[in-house]
N, C-alpha and C positions, 0 to 999 in steps of 0.2 A: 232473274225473271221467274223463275219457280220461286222463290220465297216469296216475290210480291204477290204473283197469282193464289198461294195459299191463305195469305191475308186476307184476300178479295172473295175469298168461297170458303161457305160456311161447309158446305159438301166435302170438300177437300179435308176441311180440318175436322169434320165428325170419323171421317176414314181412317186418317192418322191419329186420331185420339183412341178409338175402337184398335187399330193396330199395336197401338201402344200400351194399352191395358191388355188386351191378350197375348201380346207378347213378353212385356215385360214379367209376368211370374215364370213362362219357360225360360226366359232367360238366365234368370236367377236360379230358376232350378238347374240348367242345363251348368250354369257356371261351376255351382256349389256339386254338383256329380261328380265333374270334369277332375275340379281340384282337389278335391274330394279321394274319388278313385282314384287319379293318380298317385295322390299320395300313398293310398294304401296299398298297392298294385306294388310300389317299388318299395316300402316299408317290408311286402310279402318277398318279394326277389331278393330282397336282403336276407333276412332271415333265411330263405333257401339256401343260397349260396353261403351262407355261413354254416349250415348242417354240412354242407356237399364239403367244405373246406377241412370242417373238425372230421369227417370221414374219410378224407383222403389222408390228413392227415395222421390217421389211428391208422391208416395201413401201413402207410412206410413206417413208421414206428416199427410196427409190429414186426413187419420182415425184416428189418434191420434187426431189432431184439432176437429174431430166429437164428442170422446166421450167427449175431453172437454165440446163443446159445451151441448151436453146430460146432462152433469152432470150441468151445470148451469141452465138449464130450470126445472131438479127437482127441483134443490132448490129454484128456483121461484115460486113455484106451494103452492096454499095456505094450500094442504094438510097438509105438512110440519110444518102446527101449532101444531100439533098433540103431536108432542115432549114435548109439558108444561105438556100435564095433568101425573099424579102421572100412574093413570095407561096406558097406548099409548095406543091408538087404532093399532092394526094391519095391519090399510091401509095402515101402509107407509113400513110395510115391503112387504107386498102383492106388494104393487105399484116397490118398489127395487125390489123385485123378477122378477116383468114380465118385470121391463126395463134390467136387466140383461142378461135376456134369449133373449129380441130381438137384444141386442149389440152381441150375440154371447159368444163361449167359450170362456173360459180367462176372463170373466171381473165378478168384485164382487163391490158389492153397499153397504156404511156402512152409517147408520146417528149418528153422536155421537155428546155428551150432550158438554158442553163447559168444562166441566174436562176430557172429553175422552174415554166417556163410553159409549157404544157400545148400542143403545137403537135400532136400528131396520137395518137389514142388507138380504141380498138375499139369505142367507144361515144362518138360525136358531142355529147353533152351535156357530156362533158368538156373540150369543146376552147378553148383561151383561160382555160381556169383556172387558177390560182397552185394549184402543188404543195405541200401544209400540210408537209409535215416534213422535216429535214434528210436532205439528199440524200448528204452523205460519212459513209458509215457505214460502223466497222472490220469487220465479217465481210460485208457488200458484200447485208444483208438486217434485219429488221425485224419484228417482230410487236405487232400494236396494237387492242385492240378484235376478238382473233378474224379479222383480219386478217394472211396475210404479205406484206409487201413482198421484192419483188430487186431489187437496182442493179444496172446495167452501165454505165458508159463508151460516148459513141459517137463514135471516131474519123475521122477526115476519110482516103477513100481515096486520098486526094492526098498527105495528111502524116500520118505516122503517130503526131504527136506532137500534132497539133491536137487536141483536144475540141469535139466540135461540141453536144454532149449530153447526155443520158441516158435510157436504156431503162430504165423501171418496170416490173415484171409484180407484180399486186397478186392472193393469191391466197386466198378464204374458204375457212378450216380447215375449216369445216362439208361441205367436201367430202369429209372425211378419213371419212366416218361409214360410207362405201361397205365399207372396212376393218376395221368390229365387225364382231363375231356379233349378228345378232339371232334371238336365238331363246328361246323358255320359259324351258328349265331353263340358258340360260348369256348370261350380263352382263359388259359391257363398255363402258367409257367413258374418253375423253381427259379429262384434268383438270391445270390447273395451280397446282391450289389455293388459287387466289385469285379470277378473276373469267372464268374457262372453264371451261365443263363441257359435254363432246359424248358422246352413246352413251346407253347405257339409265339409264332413270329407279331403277331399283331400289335403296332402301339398302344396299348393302355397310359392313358395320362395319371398318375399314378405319383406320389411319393411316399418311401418308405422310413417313416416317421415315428409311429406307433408300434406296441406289441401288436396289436388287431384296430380295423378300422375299416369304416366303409367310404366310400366315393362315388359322388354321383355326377359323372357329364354329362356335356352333350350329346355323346352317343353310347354311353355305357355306363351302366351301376357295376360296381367291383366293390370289392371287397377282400382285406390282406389278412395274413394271420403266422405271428412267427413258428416255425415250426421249434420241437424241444427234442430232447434226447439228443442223439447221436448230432442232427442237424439247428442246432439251438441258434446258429447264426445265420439259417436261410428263409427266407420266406417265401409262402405259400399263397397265389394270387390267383384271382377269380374272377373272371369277367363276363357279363353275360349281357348283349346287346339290346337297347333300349327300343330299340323299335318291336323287338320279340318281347321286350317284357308288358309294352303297353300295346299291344297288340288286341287284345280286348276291349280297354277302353277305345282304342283307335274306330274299331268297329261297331262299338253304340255311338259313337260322338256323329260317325257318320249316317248312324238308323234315327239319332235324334233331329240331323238336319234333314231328312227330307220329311219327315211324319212336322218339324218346323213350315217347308215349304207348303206341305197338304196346307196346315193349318191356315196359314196364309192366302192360299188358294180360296180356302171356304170364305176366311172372315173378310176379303174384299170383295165376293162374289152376295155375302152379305148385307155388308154394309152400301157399296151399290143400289142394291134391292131398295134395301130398307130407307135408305139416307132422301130419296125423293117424296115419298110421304112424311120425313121431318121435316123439308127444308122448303117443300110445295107451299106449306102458308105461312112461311116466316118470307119468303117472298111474295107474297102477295101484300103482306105486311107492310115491305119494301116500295113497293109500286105506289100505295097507299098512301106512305110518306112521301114519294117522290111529287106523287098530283098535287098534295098539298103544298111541300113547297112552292110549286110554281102556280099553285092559284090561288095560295093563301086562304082555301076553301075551310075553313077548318068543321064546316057541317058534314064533312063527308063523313059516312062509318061503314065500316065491315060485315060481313054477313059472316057469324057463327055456326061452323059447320062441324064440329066436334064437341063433346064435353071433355075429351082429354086438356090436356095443361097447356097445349097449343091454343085452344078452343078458350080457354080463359086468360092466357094472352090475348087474344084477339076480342075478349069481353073488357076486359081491362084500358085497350089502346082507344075502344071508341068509348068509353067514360073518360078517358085521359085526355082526348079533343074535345067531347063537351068540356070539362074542366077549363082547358086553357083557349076553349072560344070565350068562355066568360070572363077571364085571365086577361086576357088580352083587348075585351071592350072594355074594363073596370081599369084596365091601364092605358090605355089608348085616351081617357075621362081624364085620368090622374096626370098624363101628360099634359093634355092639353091645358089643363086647370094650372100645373109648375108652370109651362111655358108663359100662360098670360100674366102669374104672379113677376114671373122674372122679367118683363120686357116692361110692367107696370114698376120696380126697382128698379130698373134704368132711369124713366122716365121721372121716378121721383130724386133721384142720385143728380139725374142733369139738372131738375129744376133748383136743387138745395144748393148744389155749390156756386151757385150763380148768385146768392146773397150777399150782400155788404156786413151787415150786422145782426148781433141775433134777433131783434122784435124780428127784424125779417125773415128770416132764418126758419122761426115757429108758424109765422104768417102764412108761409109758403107751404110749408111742411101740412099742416094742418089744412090745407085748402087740398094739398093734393094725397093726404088719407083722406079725405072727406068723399073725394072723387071716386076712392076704390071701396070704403066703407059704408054704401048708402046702407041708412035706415037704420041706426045705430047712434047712440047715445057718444057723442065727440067731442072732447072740451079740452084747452089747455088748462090746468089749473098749478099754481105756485105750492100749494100742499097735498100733503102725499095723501094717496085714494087707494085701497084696498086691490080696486078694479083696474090698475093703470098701470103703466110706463114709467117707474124714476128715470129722469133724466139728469148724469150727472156729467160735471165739467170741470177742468184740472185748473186749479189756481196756478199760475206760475210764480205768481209773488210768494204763496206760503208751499209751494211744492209739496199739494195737496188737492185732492178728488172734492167738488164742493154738489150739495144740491143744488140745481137748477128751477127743477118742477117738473110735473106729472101730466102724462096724456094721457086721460080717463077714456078707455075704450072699452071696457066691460069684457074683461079677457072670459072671463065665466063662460060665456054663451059659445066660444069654440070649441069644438068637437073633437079639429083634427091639431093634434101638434104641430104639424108644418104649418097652419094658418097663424099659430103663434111667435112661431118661431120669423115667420114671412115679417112681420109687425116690431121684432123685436129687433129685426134688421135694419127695420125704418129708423127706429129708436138711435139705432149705434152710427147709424147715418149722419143723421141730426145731431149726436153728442160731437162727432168727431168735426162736423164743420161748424161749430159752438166754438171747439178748439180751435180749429182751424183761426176763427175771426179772432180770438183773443191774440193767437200769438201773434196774427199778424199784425195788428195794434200794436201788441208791445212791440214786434218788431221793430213796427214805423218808427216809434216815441224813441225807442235806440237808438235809429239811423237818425233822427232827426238830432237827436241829443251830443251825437256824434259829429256833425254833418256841423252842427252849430259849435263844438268847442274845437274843429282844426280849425273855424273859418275865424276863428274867437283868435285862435293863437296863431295863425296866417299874420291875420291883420295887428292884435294888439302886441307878439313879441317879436315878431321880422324888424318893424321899425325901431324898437328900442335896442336891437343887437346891432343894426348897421350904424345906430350913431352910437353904440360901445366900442364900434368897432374902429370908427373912422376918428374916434375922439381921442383912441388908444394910439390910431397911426401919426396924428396929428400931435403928440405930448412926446411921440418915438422921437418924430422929426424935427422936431426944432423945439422941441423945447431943454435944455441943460439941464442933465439928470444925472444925478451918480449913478453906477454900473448896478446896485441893488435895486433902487429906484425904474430902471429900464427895466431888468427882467422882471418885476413887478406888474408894469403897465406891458409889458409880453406874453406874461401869463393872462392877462385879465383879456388881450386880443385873441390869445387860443382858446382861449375856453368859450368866447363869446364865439368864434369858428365852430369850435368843436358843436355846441348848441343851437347854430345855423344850419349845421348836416344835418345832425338828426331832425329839425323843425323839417328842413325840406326832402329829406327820407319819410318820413311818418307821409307830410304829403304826397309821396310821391304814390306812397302803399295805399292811402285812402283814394287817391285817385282810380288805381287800378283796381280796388275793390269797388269803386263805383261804377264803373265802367268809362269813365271819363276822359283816364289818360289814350291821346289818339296816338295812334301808329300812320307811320307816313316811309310807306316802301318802296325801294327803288333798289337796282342791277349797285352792289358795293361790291367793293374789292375789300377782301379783307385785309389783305397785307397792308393797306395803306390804313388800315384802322390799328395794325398791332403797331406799326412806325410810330406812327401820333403816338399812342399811349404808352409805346418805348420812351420817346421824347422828352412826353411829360414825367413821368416818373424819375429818370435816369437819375437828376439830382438825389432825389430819396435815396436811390439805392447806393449811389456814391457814397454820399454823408455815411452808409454804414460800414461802406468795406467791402459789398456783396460785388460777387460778378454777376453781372447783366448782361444776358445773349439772346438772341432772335434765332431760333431754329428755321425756314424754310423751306417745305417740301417742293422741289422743283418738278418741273415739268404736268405739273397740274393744274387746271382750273379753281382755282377760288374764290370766286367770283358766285356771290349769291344775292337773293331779292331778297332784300329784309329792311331792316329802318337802321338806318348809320348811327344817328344818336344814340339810342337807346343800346347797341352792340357795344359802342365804344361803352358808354357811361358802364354796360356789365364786365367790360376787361377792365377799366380802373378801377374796379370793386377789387375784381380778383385778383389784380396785380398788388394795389394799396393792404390786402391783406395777408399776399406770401410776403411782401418785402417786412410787414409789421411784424409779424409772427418769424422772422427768420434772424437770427441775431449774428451769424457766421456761413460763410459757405455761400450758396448760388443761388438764384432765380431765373428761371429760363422760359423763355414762351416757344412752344412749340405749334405750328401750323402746318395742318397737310389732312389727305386725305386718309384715311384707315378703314375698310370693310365698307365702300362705297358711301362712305360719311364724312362731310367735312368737319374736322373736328382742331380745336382751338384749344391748346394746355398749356396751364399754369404750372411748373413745376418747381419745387423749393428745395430745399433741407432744412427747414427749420423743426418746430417745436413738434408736426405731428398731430395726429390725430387718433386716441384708441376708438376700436370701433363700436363698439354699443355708442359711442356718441355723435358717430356720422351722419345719422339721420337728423338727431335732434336740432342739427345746426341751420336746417332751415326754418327751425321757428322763429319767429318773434323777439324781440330782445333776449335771444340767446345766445350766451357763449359757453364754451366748454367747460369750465368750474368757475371756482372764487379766485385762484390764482393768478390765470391769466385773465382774468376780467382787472385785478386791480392790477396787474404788471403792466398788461395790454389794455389802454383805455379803446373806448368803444361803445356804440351803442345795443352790438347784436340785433342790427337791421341790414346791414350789408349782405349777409349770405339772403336771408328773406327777401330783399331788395332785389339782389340779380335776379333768383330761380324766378318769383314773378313777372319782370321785366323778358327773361326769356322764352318765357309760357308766352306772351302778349307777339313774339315774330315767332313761333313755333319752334322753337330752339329749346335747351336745357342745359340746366348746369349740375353738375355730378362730381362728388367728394371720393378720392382716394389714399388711404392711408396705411400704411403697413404698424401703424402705433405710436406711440409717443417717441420720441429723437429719431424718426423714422421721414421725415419730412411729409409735404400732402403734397398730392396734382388734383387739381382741380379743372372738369376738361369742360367746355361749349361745345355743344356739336349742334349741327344743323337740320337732322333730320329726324323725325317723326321717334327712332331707337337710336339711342346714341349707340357704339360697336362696343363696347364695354357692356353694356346689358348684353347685346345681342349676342355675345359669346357668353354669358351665364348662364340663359336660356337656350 
């Protein structure tokens, strides 16, 4: 509903076109800040947090490197001799005790013998105990349990090659925790990834992959960094929450949406204003249009009431009515002037093909240009004229365009090419019913020539076949003839047969191409037409060995209105042709109903049919090749024969073949689609 209503008002969419260009560059701008500053905002908190890492990191170094150092200047100290005698003097635990207390919490001082035994330490509970772990260790320190140890060597100040000892200083990492942040919005913690973990509790999403590396989720930038020295297998982690870090951009993103909203406020409070002195005579415009359509006034025009660009549309729109009021009477002329051309074409159209022959043909034609051409020079003439019409016409005999002759109409003097063009039509009028009469001449003299050589060999070869035929039967019968002798005068009675069919085929064809053959329709049973032509044939098929079967669909009507003669005459077609063509195997008639169609099939095993050649079989003296035309005698009128005969009771005959030794069905069906189409379609 709003998107139609925007379509409908020009006002609406000056608004939102105005919103859209003043917004769309804060937009871009507001975008490019956004992505912008944030990037750099967390590019900067990186960086930070990687100073704060290398800094924290440089401290524990450093205090670590200190108590090393501590622990070697005790065991410099010639106190330290103290450890030979049997019973120690206590300075050197006194002495371990106060350097312990000034390195601070966390740290313990041991001095033990060279088997590992605990002779003076900063806490008396330790003293006389077996030291657990080995004491020569390559980087001269240890970490165990969140514990670090240091070794030193302690030298006898008498020889500087003696060993009298060793100095331990055992120091908890958990001291190290002095060195995070702790605070809210930033996290940190020592981890060695396995079984320490010192500093704040907070999950950081984090893996420890890299020597250094930064990370950025969804609610915090971190950054890691392996610590070296003493701690070269722990790392150093860093985390400082993302909503503290964008906390600035957070804070323009929200001064740039309302100084957005202001802006919005103004340029609809604007555009408003503004938009009814644009849009006041672009409707009036409207209205303008609208009178005219409905009164077709097109004199109306507008009153110019600006020189702005409005003011010149509206100088423009009523030159654009004068324009197509004149438009429109110049066409209103041009119509009327087509329409009387074309209704004068009809009338010269009806008068022409109403001609016999061409004098007439021109007679008429030229009487009725004469009628639409007053006062103009009109002549038919036989030779050709500069100013005229060739008139030409198609010989059929040499299958060529011939001159006719010329209607002199003095094309010069037109002005307009449709008035030539109207004239040229005449012309093509006249050629084609020119044609028209010739071919139907030739036609006639065809049909006549036709008409005259069946009625020729009707009458002059019927009677000379039936007394070949009777004179043949007559020499069978009584007269004494050796056995060569008989099948001589047998052959001379089949063939004189064979030449009786086709004589009264061909007529039967010319019949129904004349229309002559009648139909005479009555309530038949079919089944009693397949018996009969069971009947008759049966012998045939005997003589060759074939099995002959009557299929019948029961319990069905088959009973239809059509002409008996002619149904049967098209099953002994079809039958006389599967038994011919079948030389082994079966013939079968099947009868019944299939997809609401009575349908009548021939069905064989014989020779087959490929199928590019299924069609062709309903032509004219055709059969399938040269082979079975001289194996199989015949005229190639019999399939031609039925399909016609069946077109004449509205029935039809249709070829079925899966290919050559594939045998054919040939089916009748009785309605308007045989079901074998109707299922292809």
């Amino acid at each position: 509903m709003f998107f139609a209503k925007i379509k409908k008002s020009l006002r609406l969419k000056l608004l939102l076109n105005l919103l859209f260009v003043s917004l769309l560059p804060f937009a871009l701008l507001f975008t490019y800040t956004v992505v912008s500053m944030q990037s750099k905002i967390v590019d900067k908190s990186i960086k930070e947090q990687y100073k704060r890492v290398q800094t924290i990191a440089s401290l524990m170094d450093a205090h670590l490197q200190s108590l090393q150092k501590e622990l070697h200047f005790l065991a410099s100290l010639d106190l330290m001799d103290d450890i030979l005698a049997e019973d120690i003097d206590k300075r050197v635990s006194i002495l371990l005790a106060k350097k312990a207390s000034d390195l601070g919490a966390g740290v313990t001082l041991m001095a033990l013998t060279p088997s590992g035994v605990i002779v003076a330490a900063s806490h008396n509970m330790l003293l006389n105990a077996p030291f657990a772990m080995p004491l020569e260790h390559a980087k001269n320190f240890s970490i165990v349990k969140g514990k670090l140890f240091l070794y030193t060597k302690i030298y006898a100040s008498f020889n500087a090659n003696k060993v009298l000892g060793y100095l331990v200083l055992r120091y908890d990492l958990a001291q190290l925790d002095k060195y995070l942040t702790h605070e809210a919005y930033m996290h940190s913690f020592i981890t060695n990834k396995a079984d320490f973990y010192l500093g704040d509790t907070t999950q950081l999403q984090v893996h420890l992959e890299k020597s250094s590396a930064d990370v950025i989720t969804k609610e915090h930038v971190i950054v890691y960094e392996q610590l070296g020295g003493m701690l070269e297998n722990y790392y150093l982690v860093y985390g400082v929450d993302k909503s503290l870090a964008l906390k600035f951009m957070y804070d323009f993103i929200s001064f740039m949406l309302y100084v957005a909203l202001f802006g919005i406020i103004v340029i609809v409070f604007l555009a408003l204003r503004y938009s009814k002195s644009i849009v006041r005579p672009i409707e009036k415009l409207t209205h303008a249009l609208q009178h005219i359509e409905q009164t077709q006034d097109y004199s109306h025009t507008l009153s110019v009431e600006s020189s702005d660009e409005i003011g010149t549309l509206t100088d423009s729109f009523n030159d654009m009515l004068l324009v197509t009021s004149e438009a429109l009477e110049a066409l209103g002329r041009e119509n009327r002037l087509r329409l009387e051309r074309f209704i004068q074409l009809i009338e010269v159209f009806n008068s022409i093909i109403q001609t016999k022959d061409a004098n007439e043909c021109i007679d008429v034609a030229m009487a009725e240009i004469g009628k639409i051409n007053l006062g103009h020079d009109l002549a038919f003439v036989k030779t050709k004229v500069p100013d005229g019409i060739d008139l030409y016409v198609k010989d059929y005999e040499a299958n060529q365009k011939r001159y006719f002759g010329t209607i002199r109409l003095a094309l010069e003097n037109f002005k307009d090419t449709n008035e030539v063009d109207f004239y040229h039509s005449i012309a093509n009028m006249i050629m084609l019913q020119l044609e028209k009469i010739a071919l139907i001449q030739r036609t006639t003299a065809i049909s006549n020539a036709k008409s005259a050589f069946i009625s020729h060999m009707s009458h002059e070869l019927r009677t000379p076949l039936h007394s070949i035929i009777g004179s043949s039967q007559f020499l069978i019968a009584y007269e004494n003839m050796s056995d060569a002798q008989q099948d001589t005068i047998a052959n001379i009675e089949s063939s004189a047969h064979y030449l009786l069919n086709m004589i009264n085929e061909i007529l039967d064809i010319a019949k129904i191409e004349s229309g002559k053959m009648q139909v005479h329709c009555e309530q038949t049973d079919l089944q009693v037409i397949v018996q009969n032509s069971y009947s008759m044939l049966q012998p045939l098929a005997e003589d060759k060995g074939l099995q002959f079967e009557i299929i019948v669909q029961k319990g069905q009507n088959l009973s239809v209105y059509t002409d008996a003669k002619i149904v049967q005459q098209i099953v002994i077609n079809l039958l006389s042709n599967a038994i011919k063509f079948t030389e082994k195997g079966f013939v079968r008639i099947e009868l019944g109903v299939k997809d609401d169609t009575i349908a009548l099939e021939i069905v064989d095993s014989g020779i087959g049919i490929q199928q590019e050649d299924l069609s062709s079989l309903f032509d004219d003296f055709t059969q399938v090749n040269s082979t079975s035309e001289n194996r199989y005698k015949g005229s190639g009128l019999g399939l031609s024969l039925s399909k016609k005969l069946a077109h004449l009771v509205d029935a039809d005959v249709i070829l079925e073949s899966e290919g050559l030794g594939h045998g054919t069905r040939a089916i009748l069906c009785f309605l308007p689609y045989c079901y074998s189409q109707m299922k292809v379609s």
